[in-house]
N, C-alpha and C positions, 0 to 999 in steps of 0.2 A: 352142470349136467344133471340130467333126471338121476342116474346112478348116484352123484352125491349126495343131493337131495334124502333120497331111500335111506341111505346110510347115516346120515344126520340126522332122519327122524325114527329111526331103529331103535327101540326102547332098550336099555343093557349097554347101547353106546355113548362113549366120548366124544364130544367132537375136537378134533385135533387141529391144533392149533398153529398161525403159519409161522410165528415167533419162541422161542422157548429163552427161559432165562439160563443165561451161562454162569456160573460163578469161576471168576477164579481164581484157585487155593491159594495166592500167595496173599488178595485181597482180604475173602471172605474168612482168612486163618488169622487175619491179626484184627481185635475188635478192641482198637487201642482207645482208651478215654481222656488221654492226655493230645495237648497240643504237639506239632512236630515243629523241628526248630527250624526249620523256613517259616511257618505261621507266624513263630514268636518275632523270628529275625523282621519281616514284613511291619507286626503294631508297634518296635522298639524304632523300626524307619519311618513309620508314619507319625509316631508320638514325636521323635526328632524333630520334622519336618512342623510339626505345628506350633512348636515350642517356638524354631528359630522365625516363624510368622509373627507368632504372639509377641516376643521379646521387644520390637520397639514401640511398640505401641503400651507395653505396660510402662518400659522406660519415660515413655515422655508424659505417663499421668504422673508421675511423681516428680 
């Protein structure tokens, strides 16, 4: 609309915006630096998983 327009090129003004960021506190409250033990449970099952790949093929070089 013209009206917007006017309003958008109104020197003193914001232009507002149609998204805004939410935070939410229980998120933005913890800025944890350590891993969580799902992460760690996930590389200890993926290391498993490679291991028992790898195991006969190192077996039969020896």
């Amino acid at each position: 609309m013209i009206a917007d327009d006017i309003r958008e090129n109104t020197p003193g003004r914001t232009r507002q915006r149609a998204f805004t960021l939410v935070e939410l506190p229980a998120v933005s409250r913890r800025k944890s630096r350590a891993f969580t033990l799902v992460e760690l449970l996930i590389v200890i099952v993926i290391i498993g998983l490679l291991v028992t790949i790898l195991m006969p093929t190192v077996g039969r070089v020896r």
